[in-house]
N, C-alpha and C positions, 0 to 999 in steps of 0.2 A: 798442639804439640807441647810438650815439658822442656823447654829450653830450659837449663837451670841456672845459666848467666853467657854473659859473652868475653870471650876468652882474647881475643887475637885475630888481628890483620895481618896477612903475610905478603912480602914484596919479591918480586926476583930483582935482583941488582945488577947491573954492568961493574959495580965499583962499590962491594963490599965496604970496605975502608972509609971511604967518603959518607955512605949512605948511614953507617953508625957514629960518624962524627956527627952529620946532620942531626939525627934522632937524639945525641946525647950532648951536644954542645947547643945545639940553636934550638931545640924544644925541651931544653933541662930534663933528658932523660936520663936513665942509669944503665950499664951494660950490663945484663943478669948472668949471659951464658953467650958463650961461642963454641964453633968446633968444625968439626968436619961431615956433612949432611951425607956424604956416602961419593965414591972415587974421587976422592981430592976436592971435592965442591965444599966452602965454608961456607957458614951461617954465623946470625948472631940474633941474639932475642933481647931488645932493652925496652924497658920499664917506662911508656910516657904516661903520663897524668896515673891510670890508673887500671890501664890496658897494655897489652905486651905486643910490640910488631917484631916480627921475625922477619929477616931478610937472609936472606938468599939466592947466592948465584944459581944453582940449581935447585928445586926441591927436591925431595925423597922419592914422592911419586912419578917424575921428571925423568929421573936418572934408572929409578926402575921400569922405565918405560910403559907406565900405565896409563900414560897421556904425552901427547905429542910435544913437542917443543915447547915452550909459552911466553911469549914476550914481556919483555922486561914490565914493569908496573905493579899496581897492585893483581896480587894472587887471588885473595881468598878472605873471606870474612869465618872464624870458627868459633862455632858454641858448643858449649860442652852440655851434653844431653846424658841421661839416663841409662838411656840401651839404645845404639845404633840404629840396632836393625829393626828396632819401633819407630824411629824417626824415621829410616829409609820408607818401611813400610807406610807411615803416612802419607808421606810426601809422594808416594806413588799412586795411591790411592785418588791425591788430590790434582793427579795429572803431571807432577813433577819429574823432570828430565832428572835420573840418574846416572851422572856420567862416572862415576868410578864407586861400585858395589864394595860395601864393607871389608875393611882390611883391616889387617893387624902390623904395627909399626911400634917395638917397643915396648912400651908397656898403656898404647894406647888401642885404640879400637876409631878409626874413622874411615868414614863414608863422605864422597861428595855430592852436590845437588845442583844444577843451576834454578837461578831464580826467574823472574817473570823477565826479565829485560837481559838475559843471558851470563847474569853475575854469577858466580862460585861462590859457594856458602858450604864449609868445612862443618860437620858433627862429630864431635870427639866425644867418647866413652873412656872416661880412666878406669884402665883396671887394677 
């Protein structure tokens, strides 16, 4: 597969507030962007080392009902790939559990996958 780097961790948070102090006070991170993820849910995306975590009370996909509830923790690991749906396509090929078929969000293009031990692994397509 053409992974073409790794993008981003994403969190759901009980405490928005708190969890971007953490990230930008106690790991010398920088806050890039905040806002509103969709019906009043905020997020925030800050800058550590050299990767971006995004936290969020809800995610996008969450809140548009394309997966069920999801406890708070880590989300999601996302690499940014080429074309989606070559990566989806792979990863089917090679036995991989597709739990949420390519979608369009923005001005993005992702798909999700779980991994061998039931992790979430995000492929984003900028378009």
């Amino acid at each position: 597969m053409d992974l073409e780097r790794f993008f981003h961790v994403a969190i759901k948070t009980d405490d928005l507030d708190a969890a971007v102090t953490f990230y930008r006070d106690v790991l010398g991170g920088e806050l890039l962007e905040s806002g509103d993820a969709g019906e009043g849910n905020e997020y925030a995306a800050v800058s550590v080392a050299d990767k971006r975590i995004y936290c969020f009370e809800k995610p996008p996909y969450e809140i548009d009902g394309l997966v069920e509830d999801l406890p708070t923790g880590i989300l999601h690991f996302g690499f940014v790939v080429p074309d989606v749906e070559a990566a989806v396509a792979e990863s089917e090929a090679a036995g991989t559990d597709v739990f949420m078929p390519p979608s369009t969000f923005g001005d993005l293009r992702i798909a999700f996958v779980h991994g061998p031990d039931g992790e979430s692994i995000e492929f984003i397509e900028e378009l």
